[in-house]
C-alpha positions as CSV (number, residue, x, y, z in Angstrom):
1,X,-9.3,-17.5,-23.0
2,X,-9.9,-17.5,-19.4
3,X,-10.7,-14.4,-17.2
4,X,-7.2,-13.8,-15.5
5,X,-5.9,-13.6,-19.5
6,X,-7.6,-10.8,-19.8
7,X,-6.8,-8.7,-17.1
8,X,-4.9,-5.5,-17.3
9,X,-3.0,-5.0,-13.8
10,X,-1.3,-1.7,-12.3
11,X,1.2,-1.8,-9.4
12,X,3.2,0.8,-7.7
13,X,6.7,-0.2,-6.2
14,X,6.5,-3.1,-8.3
15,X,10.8,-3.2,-8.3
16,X,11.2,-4.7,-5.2
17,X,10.0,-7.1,-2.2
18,X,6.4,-7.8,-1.9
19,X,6.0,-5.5,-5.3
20,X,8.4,-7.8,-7.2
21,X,7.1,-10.9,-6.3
22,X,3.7,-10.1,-6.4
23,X,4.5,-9.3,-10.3
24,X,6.6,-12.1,-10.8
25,X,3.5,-14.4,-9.6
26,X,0.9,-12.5,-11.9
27,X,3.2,-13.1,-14.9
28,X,3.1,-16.6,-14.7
29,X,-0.4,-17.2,-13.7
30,X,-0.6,-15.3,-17.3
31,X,-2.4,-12.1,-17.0
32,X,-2.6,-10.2,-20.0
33,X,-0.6,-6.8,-18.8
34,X,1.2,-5.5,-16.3
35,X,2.4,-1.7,-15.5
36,X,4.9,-1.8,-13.2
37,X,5.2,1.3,-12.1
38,X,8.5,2.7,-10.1
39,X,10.4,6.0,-8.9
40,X,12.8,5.4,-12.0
41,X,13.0,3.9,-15.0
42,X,16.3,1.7,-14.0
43,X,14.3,0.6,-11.3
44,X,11.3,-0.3,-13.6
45,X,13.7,-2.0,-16.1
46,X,15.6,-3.9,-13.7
47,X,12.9,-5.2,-12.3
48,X,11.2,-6.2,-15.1
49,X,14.4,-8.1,-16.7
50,X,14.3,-10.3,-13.6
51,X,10.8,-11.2,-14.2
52,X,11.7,-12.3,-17.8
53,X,14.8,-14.1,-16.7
54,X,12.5,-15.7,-14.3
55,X,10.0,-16.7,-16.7
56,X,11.0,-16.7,-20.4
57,X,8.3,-17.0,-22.6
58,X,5.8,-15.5,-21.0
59,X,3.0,-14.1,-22.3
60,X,2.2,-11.1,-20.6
61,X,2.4,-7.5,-21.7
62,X,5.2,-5.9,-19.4
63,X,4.9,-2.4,-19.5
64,X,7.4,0.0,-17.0
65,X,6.4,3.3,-16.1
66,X,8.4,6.1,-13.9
67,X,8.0,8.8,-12.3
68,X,6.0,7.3,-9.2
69,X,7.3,9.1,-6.1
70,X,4.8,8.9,-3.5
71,X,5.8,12.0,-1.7
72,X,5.7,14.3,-5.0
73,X,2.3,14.5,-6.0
74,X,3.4,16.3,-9.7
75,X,5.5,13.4,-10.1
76,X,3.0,11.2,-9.8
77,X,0.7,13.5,-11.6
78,X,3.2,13.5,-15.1
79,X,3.7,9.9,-14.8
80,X,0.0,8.7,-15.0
81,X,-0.2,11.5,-17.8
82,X,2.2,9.3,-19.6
83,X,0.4,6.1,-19.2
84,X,-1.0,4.8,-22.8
85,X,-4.9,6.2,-23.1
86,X,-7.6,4.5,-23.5
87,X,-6.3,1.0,-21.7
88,X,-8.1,0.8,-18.2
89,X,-7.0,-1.3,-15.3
90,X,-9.1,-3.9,-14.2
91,X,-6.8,-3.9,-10.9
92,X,-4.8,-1.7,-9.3
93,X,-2.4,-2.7,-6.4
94,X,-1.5,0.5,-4.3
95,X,1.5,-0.8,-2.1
96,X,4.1,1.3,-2.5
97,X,5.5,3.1,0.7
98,X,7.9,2.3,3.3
99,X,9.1,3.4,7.4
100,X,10.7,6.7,7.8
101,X,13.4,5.5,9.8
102,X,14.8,9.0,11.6
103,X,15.3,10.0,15.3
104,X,12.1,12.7,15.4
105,X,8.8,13.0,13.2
106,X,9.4,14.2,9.8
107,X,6.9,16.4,8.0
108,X,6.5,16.9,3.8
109,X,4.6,20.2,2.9
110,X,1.9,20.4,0.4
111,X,-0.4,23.2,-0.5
112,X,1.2,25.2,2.0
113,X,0.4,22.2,5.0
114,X,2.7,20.0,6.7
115,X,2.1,16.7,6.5
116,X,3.8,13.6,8.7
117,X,5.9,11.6,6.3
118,X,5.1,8.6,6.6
119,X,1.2,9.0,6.3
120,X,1.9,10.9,3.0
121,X,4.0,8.3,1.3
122,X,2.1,5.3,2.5
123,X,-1.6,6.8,2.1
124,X,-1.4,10.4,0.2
125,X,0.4,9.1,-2.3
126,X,-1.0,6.2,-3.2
127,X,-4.1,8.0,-3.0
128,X,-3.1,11.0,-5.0
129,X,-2.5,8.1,-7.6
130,X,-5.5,6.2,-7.8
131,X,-7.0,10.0,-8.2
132,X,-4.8,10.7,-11.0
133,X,-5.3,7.3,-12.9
134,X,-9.3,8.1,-12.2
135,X,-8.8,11.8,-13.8
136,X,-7.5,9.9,-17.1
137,X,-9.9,7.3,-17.3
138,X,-7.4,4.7,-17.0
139,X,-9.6,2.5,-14.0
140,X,-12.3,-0.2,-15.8
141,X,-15.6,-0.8,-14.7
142,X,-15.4,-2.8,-11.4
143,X,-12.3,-2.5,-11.5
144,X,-10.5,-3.9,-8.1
145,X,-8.2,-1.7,-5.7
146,X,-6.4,-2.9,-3.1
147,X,-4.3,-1.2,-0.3
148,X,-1.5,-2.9,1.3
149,X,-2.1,-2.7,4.6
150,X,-0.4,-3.9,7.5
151,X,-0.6,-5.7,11.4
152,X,0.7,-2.9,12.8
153,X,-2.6,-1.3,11.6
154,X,-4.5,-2.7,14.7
155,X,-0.8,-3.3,17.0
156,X,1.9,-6.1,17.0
157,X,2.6,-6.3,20.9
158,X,6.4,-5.7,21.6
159,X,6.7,-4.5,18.4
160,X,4.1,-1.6,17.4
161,X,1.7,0.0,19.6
162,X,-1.6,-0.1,18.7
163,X,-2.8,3.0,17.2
164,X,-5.6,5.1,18.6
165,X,-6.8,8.8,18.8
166,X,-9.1,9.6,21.9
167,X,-10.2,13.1,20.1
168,X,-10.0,13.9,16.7
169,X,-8.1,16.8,17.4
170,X,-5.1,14.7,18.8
171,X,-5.3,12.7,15.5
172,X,-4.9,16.5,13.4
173,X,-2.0,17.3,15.7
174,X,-0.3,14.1,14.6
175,X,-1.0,14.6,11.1
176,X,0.3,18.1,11.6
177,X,2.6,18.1,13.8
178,X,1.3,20.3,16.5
179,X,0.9,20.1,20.4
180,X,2.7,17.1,22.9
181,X,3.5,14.2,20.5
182,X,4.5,11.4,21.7
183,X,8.1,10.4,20.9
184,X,8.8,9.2,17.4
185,X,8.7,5.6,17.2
186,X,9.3,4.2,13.3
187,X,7.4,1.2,13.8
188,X,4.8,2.8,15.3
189,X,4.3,5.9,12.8
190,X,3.8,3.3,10.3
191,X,1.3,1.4,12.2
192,X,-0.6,4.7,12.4
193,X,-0.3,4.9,8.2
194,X,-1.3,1.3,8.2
195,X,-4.5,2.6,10.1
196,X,-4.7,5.5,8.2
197,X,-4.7,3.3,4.6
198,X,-7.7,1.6,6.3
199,X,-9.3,4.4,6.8
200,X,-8.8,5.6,4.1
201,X,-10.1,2.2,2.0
202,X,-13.3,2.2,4.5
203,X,-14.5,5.6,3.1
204,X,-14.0,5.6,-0.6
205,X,-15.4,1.9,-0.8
206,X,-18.7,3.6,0.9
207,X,-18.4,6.5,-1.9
208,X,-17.4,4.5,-5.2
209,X,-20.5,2.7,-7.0
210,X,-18.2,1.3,-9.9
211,X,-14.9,0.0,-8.0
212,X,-14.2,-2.6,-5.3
213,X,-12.0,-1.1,-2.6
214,X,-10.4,-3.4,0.0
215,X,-7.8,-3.1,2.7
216,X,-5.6,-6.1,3.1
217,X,-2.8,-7.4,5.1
218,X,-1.3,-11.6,4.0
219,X,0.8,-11.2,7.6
220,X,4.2,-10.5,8.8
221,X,6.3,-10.7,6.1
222,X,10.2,-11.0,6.8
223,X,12.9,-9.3,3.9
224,X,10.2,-6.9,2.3
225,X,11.3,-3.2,1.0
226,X,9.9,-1.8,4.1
227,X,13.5,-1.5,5.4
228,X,15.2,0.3,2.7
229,X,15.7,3.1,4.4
230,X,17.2,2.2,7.3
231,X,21.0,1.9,7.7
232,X,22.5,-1.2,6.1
233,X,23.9,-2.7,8.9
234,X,21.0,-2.3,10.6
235,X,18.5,-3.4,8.2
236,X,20.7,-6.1,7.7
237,X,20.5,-7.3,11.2
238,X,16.6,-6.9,11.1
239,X,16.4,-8.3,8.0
240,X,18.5,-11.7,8.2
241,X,18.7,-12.0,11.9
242,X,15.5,-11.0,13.5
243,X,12.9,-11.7,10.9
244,X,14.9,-14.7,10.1
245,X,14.3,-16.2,13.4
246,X,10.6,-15.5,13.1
247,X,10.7,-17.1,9.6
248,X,12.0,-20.0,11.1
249,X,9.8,-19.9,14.2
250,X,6.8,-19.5,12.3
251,X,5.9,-15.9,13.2
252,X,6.8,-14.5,9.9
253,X,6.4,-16.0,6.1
254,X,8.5,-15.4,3.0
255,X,8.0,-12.3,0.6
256,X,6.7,-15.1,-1.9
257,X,4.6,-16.5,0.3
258,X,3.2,-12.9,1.4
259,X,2.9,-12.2,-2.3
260,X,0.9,-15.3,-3.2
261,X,-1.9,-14.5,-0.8
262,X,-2.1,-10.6,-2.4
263,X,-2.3,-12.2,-5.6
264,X,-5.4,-14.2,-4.8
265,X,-6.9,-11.0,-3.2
266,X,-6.1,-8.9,-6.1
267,X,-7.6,-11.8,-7.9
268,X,-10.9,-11.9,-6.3
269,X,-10.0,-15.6,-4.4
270,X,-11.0,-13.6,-1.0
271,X,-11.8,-9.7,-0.3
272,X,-14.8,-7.8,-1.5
273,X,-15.7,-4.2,-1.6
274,X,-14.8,-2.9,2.3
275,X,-13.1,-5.3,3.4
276,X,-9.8,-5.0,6.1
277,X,-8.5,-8.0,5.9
278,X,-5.5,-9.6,8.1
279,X,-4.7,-12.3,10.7
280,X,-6.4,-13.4,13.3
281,X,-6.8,-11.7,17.0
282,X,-3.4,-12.0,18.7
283,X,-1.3,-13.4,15.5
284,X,0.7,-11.7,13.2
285,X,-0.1,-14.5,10.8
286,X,-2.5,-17.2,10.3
287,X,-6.1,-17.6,8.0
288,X,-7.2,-14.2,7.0
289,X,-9.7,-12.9,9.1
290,X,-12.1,-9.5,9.3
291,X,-9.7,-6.7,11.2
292,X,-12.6,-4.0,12.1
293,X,-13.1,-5.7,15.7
294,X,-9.7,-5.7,16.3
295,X,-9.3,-2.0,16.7
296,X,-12.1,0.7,16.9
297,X,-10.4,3.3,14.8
298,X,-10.8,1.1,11.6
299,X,-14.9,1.7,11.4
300,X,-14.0,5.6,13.3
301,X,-16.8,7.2,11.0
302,X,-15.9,10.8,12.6
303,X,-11.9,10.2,11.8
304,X,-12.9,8.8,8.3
305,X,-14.8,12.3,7.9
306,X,-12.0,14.1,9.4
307,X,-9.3,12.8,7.0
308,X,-11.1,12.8,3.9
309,X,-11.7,16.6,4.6
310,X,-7.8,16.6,4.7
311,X,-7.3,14.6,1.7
312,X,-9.2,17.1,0.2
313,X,-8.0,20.4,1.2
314,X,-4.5,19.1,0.9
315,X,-4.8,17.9,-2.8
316,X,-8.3,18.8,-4.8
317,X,-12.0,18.1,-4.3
318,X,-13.0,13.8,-4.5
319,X,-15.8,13.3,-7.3
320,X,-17.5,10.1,-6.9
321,X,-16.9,8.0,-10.3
């Protein structure tokens, strides 16, 4: 039996785009078992009757678990309760999320605090998560997280600004919604959640002695889930017209292709414990690179502080495994 046969794998949004195929590609490479977890069960056993279509015969343990909205932190808090005991994950793939497509800045409220959207369901709830499946015990020994991160994270010009924060304080009245904001941009708030994921990933792979953490991009990837919340003639426009011609120019590479470089960072092929991981300078897709010098708020040790005291007064204290 060889090492990827025994590995026990956990990924959120796995019904769809870069979660799907991502799955689909660990199934046949043979891993031992896979949770897919989703916001609801038809979406879990959908998805994973399209992976056995794909590959009948398979060997993998496909397991489908609910529950795992990333803006409802007792959701996500029942569902990981009802994840079998006593069978850790030697990886965990935290990708769920998506762009809050609206005309002004929308805000969830936890704990009495208002939180911008689309940080909370592309950071807070993932992170919320990989608390929860820490709280149970359900996380292995060296086991391996990953964040999905993404370009935008350090600025796509013509497409997302790059995200910075001269003061901390203007980074808490983004988060909170407070003072002169500038005007809502989709692409750009989740540029600023990319950044915040990286963050995020920068800190607890500083605090976490028994887990790799790493932050990693595979590049601009045309017809991912991203989209599903914008209007349907729009994201089909986006979708087949505009990230088809990058596709076709080279400036943006298939879900599968996207999802076969996660699967060899999820697998250990590149990646270790800090990493931020993307493409080069000035590309949006090319041979995977170290990000940090791309955009100063990556390695921001005072905005790493000042969101992980957020994290934590939000949701509950961090205990260092």
């Amino acid at each position: 039996m060889n090492q990827t046969e025994q590995l026990s794998v956990f990924i959120t949004g796995a019904n769809g785009g870069m979660g799907l195929d991502t799955s689909k590609i660990l199934v046949s490479s043979g891993i031992h078992r896979l949770v897919m977890a989703t916001r609801t069960m038809d979406k879990a056993v959908t998805a994973k009757s399209k992976i056995d279509t794909a590959y009948p015969g398979h060997q993998t343990q496909i397991e489908v678990a609910s529950g795992f909205d990333m803006t409802d932190p007792k959701a996500i808090e029942k569902a990981v309760h009802k994840l079998p005991k006593d069978q850790p994950f030697n990886i965990i793939f935290l990708q769920a999320g998506g762009v809050i497509f609206s005309n002004d800045y929308s805000y969830l409220t936890w704990n009495n605090t208002a939180i911008e959207k689309t940080i909370f369901q592309n950071v807070i709830g993932p992170y919320i998560t990989l608390l929860q499946l820490k709280k149970h015990g359900l996380i292995a020994p060296n086991a391996r997280v990953v964040f999905a991160g993404g370009e935008g994270a350090r600025g796509i010009p013509g497409m997302i600004e790059k995200p910075v924060f001269d003061t901390i304080n203007d980074f808490k009245n983004y988060i909170y919604g407070k003072g002169n904001l500038p005007k809502y941009n989709p692409m750009n708030a989740i540029g600023v959640s990319k950044l915040m994921g990286a963050v995020l990933s920068q800190k607890l792979s500083s605090l976490e002695k028994n887990m790799d953490v790493i932050w990693f991009t595979p590049g601009l990837t045309y017809g991912t889930n991203g989209l599903a919340a914008k209007p349907a003639i729009q994201r089909w426009f986006m979708e087949k017209i505009m990230f088809g011609i990058a596709g076709f120019l080279g400036f943006a590479q298939s879900p599968m292709q996207g999802a076969q470089k996660y699967v060899d960072c999820l697998l250990g092929v590149y990646g270790k414990n800090g990493d931020v991981l993307g493409a080069p300078e000035g590309k949006v897709l090319g041979d995977l690179v170290d990000q940090k010098p791309m955009n100063q708020m990556f390695t921001n040790t005072a905005l790493q502080d000042e969101f992980w005291h957020i994290l934590n007064t939000i949701y509950m204290p961090y205990h260092v495994i």
